[in-house]
C-alpha positions in Angstrom: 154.6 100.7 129.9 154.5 100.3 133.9 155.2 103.6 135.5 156.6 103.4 139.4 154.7 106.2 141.1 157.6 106.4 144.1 159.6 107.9 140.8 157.1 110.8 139.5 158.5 114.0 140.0 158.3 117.3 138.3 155.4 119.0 136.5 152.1 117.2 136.0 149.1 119.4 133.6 145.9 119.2 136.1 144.2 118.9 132.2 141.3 120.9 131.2 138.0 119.2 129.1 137.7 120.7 126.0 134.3 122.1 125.6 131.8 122.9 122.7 130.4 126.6 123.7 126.7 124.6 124.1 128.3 122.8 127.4 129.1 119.2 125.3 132.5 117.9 126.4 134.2 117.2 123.1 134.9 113.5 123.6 130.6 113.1 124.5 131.3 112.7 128.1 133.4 112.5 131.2 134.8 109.2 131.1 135.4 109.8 127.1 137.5 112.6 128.0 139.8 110.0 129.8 139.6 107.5 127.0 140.6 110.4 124.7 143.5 111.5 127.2 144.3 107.5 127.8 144.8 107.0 123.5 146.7 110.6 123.3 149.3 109.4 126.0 150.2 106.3 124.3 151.7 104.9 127.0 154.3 107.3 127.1 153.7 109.8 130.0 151.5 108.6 133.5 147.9 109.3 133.4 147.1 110.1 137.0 142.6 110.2 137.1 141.1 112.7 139.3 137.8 111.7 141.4 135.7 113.9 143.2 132.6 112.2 144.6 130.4 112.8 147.8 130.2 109.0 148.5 132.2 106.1 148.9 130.1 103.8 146.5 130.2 106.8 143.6 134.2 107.0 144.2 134.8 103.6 143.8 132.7 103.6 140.5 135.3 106.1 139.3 138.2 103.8 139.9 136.9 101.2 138.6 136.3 103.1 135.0 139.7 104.8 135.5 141.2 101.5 135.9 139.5 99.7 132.9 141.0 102.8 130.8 144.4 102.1 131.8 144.6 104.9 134.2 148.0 105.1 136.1 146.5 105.9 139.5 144.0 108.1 140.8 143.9 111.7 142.6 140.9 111.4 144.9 139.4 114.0 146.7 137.3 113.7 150.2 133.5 113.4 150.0 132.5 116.7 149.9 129.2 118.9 150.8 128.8 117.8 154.0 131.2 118.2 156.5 133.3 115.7 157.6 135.7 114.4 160.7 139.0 112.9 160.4 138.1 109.5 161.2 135.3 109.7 158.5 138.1 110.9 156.5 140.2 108.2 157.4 137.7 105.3 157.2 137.2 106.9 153.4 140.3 106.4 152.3 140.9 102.8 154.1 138.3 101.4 152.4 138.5 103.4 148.6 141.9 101.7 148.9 141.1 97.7 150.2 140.9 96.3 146.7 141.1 99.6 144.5 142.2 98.7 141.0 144.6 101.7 141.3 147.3 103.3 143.3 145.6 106.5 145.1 147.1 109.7 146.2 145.1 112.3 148.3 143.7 115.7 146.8 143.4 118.0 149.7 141.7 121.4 148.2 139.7 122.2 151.3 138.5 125.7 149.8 136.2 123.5 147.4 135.7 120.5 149.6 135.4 122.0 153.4 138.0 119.1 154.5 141.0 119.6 155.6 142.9 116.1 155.7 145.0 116.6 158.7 149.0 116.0 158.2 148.4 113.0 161.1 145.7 112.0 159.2 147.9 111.7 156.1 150.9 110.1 157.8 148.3 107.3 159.3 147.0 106.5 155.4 150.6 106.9 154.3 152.5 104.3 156.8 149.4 102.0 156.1 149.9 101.8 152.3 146.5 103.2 151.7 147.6 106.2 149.8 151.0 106.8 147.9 151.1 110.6 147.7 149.1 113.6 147.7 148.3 116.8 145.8 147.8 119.8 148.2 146.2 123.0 146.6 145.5 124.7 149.9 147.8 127.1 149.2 149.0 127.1 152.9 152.6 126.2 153.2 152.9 125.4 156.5 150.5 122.5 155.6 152.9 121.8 152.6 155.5 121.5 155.0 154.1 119.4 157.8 152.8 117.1 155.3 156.3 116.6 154.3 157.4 116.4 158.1 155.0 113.8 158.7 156.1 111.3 155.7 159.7 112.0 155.7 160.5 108.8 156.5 158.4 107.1 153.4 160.9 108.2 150.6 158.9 106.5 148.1 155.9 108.8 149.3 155.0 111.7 146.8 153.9 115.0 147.8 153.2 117.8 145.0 151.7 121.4 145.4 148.8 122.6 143.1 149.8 125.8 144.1 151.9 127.2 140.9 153.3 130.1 142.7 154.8 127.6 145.6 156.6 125.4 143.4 160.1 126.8 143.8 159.6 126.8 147.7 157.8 123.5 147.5 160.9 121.9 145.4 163.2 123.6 147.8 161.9 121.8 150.8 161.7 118.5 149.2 158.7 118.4 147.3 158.2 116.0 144.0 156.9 119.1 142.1 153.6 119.9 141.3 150.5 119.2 139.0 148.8 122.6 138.3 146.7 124.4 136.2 148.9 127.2 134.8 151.0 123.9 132.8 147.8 123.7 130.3 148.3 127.7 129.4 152.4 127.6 129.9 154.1 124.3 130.1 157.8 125.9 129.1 157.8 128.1 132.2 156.5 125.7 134.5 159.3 122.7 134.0 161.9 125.6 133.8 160.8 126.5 137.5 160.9 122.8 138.2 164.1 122.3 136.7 165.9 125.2 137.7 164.9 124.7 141.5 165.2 120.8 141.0 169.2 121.8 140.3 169.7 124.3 142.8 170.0 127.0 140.5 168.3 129.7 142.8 168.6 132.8 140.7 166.9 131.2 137.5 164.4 129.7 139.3 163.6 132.9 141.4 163.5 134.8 138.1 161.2 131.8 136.5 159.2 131.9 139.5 158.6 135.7 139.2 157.2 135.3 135.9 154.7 132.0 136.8 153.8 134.4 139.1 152.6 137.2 137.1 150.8 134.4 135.0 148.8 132.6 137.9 147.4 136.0 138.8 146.4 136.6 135.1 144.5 133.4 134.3 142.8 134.4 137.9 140.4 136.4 135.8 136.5 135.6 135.9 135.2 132.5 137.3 138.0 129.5 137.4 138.8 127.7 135.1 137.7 130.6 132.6 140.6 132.3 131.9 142.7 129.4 131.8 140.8 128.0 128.7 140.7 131.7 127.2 144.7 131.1 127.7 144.5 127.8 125.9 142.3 129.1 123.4 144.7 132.0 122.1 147.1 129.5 121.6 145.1 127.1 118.8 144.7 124.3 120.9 140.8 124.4 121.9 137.9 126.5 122.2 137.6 129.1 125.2 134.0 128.2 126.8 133.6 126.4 130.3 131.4 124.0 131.6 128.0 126.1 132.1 126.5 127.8 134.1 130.2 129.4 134.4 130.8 131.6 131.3 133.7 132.6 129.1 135.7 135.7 129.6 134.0 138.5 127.8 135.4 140.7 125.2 136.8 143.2 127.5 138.4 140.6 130.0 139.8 139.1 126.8 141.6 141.9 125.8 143.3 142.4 128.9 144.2 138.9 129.5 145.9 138.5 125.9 147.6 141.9 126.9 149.2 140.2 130.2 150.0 137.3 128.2 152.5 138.9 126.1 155.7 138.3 127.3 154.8 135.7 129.8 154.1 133.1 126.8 157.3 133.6 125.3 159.7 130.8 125.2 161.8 130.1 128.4 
């Protein structure tokens, strides 16, 4: 099945790897995790790849696996370590996207990276066809917004948060939704805040927004993406440990994350 990107709205898992507690990744290695993820879609839902590299020959690598998997598109990230300008930024992206094998949008997440990709920046790569959206986990809304500003005249052009406790305010000013973490731990709560805000039903979508909320700050616990997978784990659906040298939530922070789940994990 073909998926048209300028149609993807609405909530989007940013998916954890299942891990054995030695460090493995279940499915052997990286790549494998997106083969597993690839045959578990079934060609039923998008499968958007992320790619994080510090160079342009290592980034296109990545596409080029994604796109022999059958990858939808791919979520790329700046090069990261060093710090970089916005032309370097924009040279990046031109020439990731002259004869990428996928569609790409931009991950700006400049607390990880140190790159900020400017909204003019954006709206350059946009208008050129180099990039079709962008996820932006900077948690700063007046980004969010300028972003949106800047590409409001490319309707086709999709701009999610990764910031769960924007997404009513994001959807409310026009944005396509979000892809976010808290939708591996509660995916319920995180479409009915899509869906309320999506048809203008403020109150329910405040009240759902309350309660992501509370959530987002409890699987905030430890060292990201720990108490996310403790939040999977309690659930069935995989084992607890993260990649090391980041470790699982002890006993105690356990405890109290289970005891701030209650409630929040019931059904919407």
């Amino acid at each position: 099945m073909k998926f048209e990107l300028k149609n993807l709205r609405g909530v989007l898992p940013a998916l954890i790897s299942p891990l054995t507690r030695e460090g493995a990744v279940d499915e052997g290695a990286r790549r494998q995790v997106l083969a597993a993820v690839m045959d578990a879609a079934g060609g039923r839902v998008p499968v958007i790849c992320g790619v994080a590299q510090t160079h342009l020959k290592a980034a296109r690598a990545e596409l080029a696996a994604a796109a022999s998997m059958g990858a939808t598109a791919a979520l790329v990230a700046p090069p990261f370590y060093y710090p970089i300008d916005q032309a370097t930024v924009l040279d990046f992206y031109r020439r990731l996207a002259d004869g990428s094998p996928l569609p790409l949008l931009v991950y700006n997440i400049p607390q990880n990276t140190k790159v900020v990709i400017e909204p003019p920046t954006l709206s350059t790569l946009a208008h050129e066809g180099a990039v079709v959206g962008i996820k932006d986990s900077s948690r700063d809304f007046e980004y969010f917004e300028r972003v949106l500003l800047a590409t409001r005249d490319l309707p086709d052009f999709r701009v999610f948060t990764g910031s769960d406790t924007m997404l009513m305010a994001a959807v409310a000013i026009g944005g396509a939704g979000t892809i976010c973490g808290a939708a591996n731990v509660a995916p319920g709560l995180v479409v009915s805040v899509f869906e309320a805000a999506d048809s203008g039903q403020w109150e329910l979508a405040r009240t759902r927004q309350d309660r992501l909320i509370e959530l987002v700050m409890a699987v905030r616990e430890g060292v990201f993406p720990a108490a996310i997978k403790a939040g999977v784990a309690m659930q069935g659906v995989c084992e607890p440990w993260p990649m090391p040298p980041v470790a699982a939530l002890d006993e105690a922070a356990t405890a109290r994350l289970r005891k701030r789940l209650e409630g929040l994990l019931a059904p919407v």
